[in-house]
N, C-alpha and C positions, 0 to 999 in steps of 0.2 A: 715842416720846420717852423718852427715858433720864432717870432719878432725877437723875444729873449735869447733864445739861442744863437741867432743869427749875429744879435750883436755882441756875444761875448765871444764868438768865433773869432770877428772880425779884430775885437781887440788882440786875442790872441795873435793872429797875424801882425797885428801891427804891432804890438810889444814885441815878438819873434823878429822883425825886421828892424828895431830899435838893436836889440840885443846881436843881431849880425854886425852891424854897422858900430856896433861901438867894439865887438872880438876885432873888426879888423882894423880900425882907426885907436887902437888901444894906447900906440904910443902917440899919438897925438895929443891936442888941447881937444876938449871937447864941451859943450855948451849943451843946455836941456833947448834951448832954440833949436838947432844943428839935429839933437839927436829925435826930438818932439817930431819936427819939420818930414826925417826918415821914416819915422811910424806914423804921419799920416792924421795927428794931433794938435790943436792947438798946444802951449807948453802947460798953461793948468791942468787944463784938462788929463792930458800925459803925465806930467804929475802924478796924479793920484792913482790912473791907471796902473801904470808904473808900479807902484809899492803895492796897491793890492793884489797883482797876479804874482810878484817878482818876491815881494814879502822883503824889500829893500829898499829904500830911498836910491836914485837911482848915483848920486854924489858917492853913497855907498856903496854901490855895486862896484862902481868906474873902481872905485878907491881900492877894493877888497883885490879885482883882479887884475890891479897892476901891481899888489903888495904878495899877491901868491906870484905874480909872475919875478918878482924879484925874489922870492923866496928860493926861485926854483934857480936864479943864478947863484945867490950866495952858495945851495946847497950842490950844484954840479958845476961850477966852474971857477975859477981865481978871478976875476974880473973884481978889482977894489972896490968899497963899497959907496965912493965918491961919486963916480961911476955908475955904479946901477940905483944912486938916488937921482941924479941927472935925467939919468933913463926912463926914470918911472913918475916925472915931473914935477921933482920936489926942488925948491932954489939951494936947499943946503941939506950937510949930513944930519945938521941938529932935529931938523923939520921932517926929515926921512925916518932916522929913530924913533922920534915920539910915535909918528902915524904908524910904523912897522909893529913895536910897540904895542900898540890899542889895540889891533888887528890879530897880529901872531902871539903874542903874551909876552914876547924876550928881545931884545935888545938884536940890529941887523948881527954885530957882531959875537952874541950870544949863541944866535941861530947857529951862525959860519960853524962854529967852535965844537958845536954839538953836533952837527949833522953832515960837515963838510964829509964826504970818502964816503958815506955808506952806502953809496951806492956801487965803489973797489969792495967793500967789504965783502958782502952778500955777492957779486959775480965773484971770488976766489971761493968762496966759500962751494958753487956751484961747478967752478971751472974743471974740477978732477971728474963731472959725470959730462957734462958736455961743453964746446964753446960755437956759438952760432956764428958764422961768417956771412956777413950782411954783404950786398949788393947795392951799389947805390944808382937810384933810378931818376929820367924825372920826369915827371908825371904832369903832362898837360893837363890846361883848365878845364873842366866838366863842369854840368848843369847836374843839381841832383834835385830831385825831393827828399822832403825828410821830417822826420816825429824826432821830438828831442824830448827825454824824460829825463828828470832831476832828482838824484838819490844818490844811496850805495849803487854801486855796477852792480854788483853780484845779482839786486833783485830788478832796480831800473831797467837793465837792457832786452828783459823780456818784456817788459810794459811797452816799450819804443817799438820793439818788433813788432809784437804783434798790432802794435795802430797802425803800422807802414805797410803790415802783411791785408791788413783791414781793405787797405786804400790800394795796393799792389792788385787785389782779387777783385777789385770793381772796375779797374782797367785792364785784367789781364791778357787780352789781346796783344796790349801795346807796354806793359811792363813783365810781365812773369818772366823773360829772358833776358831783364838787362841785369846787367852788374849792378850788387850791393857791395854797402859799404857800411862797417861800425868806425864811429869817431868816438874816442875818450879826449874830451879838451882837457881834462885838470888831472893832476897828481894825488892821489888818495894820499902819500901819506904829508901831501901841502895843504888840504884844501876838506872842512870839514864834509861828511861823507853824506851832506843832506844837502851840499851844494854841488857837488859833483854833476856835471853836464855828459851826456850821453846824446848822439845822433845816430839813430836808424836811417841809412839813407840808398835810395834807387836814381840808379843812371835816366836821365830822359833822354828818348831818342828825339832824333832831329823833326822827326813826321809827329809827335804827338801834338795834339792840337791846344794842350791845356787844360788846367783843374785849378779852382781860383780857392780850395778847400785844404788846403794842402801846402806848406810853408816850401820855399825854396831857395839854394844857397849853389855857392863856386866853391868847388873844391880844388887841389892841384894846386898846378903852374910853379912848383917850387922841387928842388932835390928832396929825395927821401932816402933811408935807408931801410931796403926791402930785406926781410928775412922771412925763413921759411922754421917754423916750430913745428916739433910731435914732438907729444906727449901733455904732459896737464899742464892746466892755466895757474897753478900756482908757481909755476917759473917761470914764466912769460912776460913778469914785472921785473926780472932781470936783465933781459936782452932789449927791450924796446924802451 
């Protein structure tokens, strides 16, 4: 392995561990200090890291997915929109529009207006061939590994596989039998289809001694609601 390789790995790691740290501190304040400091970077340096692997300033990234994550209240829930500018760190509604705005192209209460219920829509639409009855579960913290690839799902979540399945097959002894796991973080129809976050990810057992090659994340520790689907994946963005 080449000097070169080695250290754009190593970015990689550390931009991947930047970008955990700010998915779970999302509603907080957050600093390029703070976030620089978790990837293992001075902040210039990180900086520029940063926008060339991320292809975003990272002001913008913070910004984009605390503006889809408020997208995704206007669009499934009543929660006023005073409220999920508060939320999502803005001092007033005025300051929240603009930046939603620039971002989503319409106005928060534009969005509401257009897109509130269709997600009632398309489940009645469905509900005469089937209705899935969830369970709700909850699912202790885990250690995973994981390949996260950025696209459309349709074609990304086979690029994530097979890197996980790559790295799966050179420890097989000590993964081939743990539980995997696919994570979709973002709404396809919130979140343009080139930003879309996808995680391939393997349980680590408790005896594995470690792989410093290979990014790792906590998953769980929170309720979920579990359902069980047959049949095709083009309904399966109804129920979950």
């Amino acid at each position: 392995m080449t000097k070169k390789t080695t250290t754009k790995e190593a970015h990689i790691r550390g931009i991947m561990k930047a970008q955990l740290y700010i998915q779970i501190h999302l509603d907080k304040p957050l600093s390029i200090e703070e976030v620089s400091k978790e990837a293992g970077f001075s902040p210039f340096h990180f900086h520029r890291v940063f926008k060339a692997f991320v292809k975003e300033s990272l002001n913008g990234y913070i910004r984009r997915l605390r503006l889809e994550k408020a997208a995704g209240k206007l669009k499934y829930s009543e929660v006023n929109i005073t409220d999920i500018a508060l939320d999502s760190g803005y001092q007033s509604s005025s300051s929240f529009d603009k930046a939603f705005s620039q971002v989503m192209g319409e106005s928060p209460k534009e969005y509401r207006k257009k897109h509130f219920g269709e997600f009632e829509e398309n489940e009645n639409q469905l509900r005469s061939e089937k209705v899935l009855k969830p369970e709700f579960v909850n699912l202790p913290k885990f250690d995973v590994f994981f390949v996260r690839a950025v696209g459309p799902y349709e074609s990304v979540a086979d690029i994530g596989w097979e890197k996980l399945h790559y790295f799966i097959n050179k420890h097989k002894n000590s993964l081939s039998h743990c539980r995997k796991f696919s994570v979709a973080h973002d709404d396809p129809s919130i979140t343009d289809a080139e930003k879309l976050r996808f995680d391939g990810c393997v349980c680590i057992p408790k005896d594995f001694e470690g792989d410093q090659t290979i990014s790792r994340q906590t998953l769980g520790g929170t309720n979920y609601a579990q359902f069980i689907h047959k049949g095709s994946y083009e309904t399966l963005k109804y129920y979950v």
